[in-house]
C-alpha positions in Angstrom: -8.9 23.3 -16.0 -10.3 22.3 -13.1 -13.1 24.4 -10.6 -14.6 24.0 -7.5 -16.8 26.2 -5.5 -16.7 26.7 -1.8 -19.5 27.6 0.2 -20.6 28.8 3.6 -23.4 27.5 5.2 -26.1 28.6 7.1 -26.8 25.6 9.5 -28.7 24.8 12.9 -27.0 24.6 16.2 -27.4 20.4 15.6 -25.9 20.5 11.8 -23.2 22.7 13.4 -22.5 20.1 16.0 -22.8 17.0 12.9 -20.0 19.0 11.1 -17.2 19.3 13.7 -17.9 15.8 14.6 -17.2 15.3 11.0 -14.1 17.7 11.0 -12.7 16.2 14.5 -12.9 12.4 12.5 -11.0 13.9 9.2 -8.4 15.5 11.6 -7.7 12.3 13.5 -7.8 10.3 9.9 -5.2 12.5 8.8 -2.9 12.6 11.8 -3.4 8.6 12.1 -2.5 8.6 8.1 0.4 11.1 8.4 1.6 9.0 11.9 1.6 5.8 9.4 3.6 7.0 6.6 6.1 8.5 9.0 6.6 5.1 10.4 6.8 3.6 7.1 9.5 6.0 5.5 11.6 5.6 8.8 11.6 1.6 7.9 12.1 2.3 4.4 9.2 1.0 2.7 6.3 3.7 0.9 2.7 4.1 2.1 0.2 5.8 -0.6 -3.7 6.3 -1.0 -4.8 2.7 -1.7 -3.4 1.0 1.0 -4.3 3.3 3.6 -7.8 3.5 2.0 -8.2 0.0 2.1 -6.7 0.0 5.8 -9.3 2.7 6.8 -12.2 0.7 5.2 -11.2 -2.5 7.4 -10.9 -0.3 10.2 -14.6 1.5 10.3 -15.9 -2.1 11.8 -13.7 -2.3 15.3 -13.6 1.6 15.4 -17.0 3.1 15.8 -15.5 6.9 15.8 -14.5 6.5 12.1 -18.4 5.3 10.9 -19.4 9.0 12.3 -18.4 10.9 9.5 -19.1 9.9 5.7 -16.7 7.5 3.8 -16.3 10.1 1.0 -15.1 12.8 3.2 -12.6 10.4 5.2 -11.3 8.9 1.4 -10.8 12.8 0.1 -9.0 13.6 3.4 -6.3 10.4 2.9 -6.5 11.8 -0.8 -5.1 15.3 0.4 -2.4 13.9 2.5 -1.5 11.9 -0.2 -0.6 14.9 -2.4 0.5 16.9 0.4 3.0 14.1 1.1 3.7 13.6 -2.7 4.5 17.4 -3.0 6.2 18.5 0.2 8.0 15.3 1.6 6.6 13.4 4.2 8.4 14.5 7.1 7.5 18.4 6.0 4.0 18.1 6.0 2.3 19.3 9.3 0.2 17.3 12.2 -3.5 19.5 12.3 -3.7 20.7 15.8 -7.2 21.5 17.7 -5.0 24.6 18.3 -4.2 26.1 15.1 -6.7 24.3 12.3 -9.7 25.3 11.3 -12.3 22.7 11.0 -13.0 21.4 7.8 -13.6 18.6 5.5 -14.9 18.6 1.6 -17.5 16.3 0.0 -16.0 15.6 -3.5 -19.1 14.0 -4.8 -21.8 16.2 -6.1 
C-alpha cells in the first residue's frame, strides 16, 4: 500500500514567489513533454520517461529557465505524464493552462 501526505504551507511572500516559479517550470516541462510525445505518436514511434528524462537533463545547460526549479520536481513531473499518458492515451491527456491549473509540483524525495 502506498501513502503520501500532502501539506499546506505557511510561507513568506519570497518562498511564495520561489514556488510558482517552481510550478510555472513543471507546467512548461509538462506541456513541452506532452507537445513531444504528441509529435512522436503522430510519426509513429513511442516516447516514455527515460528518454525525455535524459533529453531534459541535456537540456538544463542551453536553457537557464529549466535550472530554476529542482531536478527532482521536473523528473516526478515527466514521471506523472508518463502515467497519465500510459493510462489515458496520449492524445486524451490535457495541456495545463495558466487559466484553469492550479500551481503545483511534489518533491518525491524525503
Amino acid at each position: 500500500m502506498l501513502s503520501g501526505r500532502r501539506y499546506r504551507l505557511d510561507v513568506t511572500a519570497e518562498q511564495a514567489q520561489m514556488c510558482e516559479e517552481f510550478a510555472s517550470v513543471c507546467r512548461a516541462v509538462w506541456n513541452i513533454g506532452l507537445h513531444q510525445r504528441r509529435e512522436y505518436r503522430r510519426r509513429g514511434a513511442w516516447m516514455n520517461y527515460a528518454p525525455q528524462c535524459a533529453e531534459l537533463a541535456a537540456a538544463k545547460p542551453d536553457h537557464p529557465w529549466l535550472k530554476a526549479a529542482p531536478s527532482h520536481a521536473l523528473q516526478q513531473t515527466l514521471r506523472d505524464l508518463d502515467r497519465a499518458c500510459r493510462e489515458h492515451g496520449t492524445f486524451r491527456v490535457r495541456w495545463r493552462s495558466k487559466a484553469r491549473w492550479s500551481p503545483s509540483f511534489r518533491f518525491p524525495d524525503s
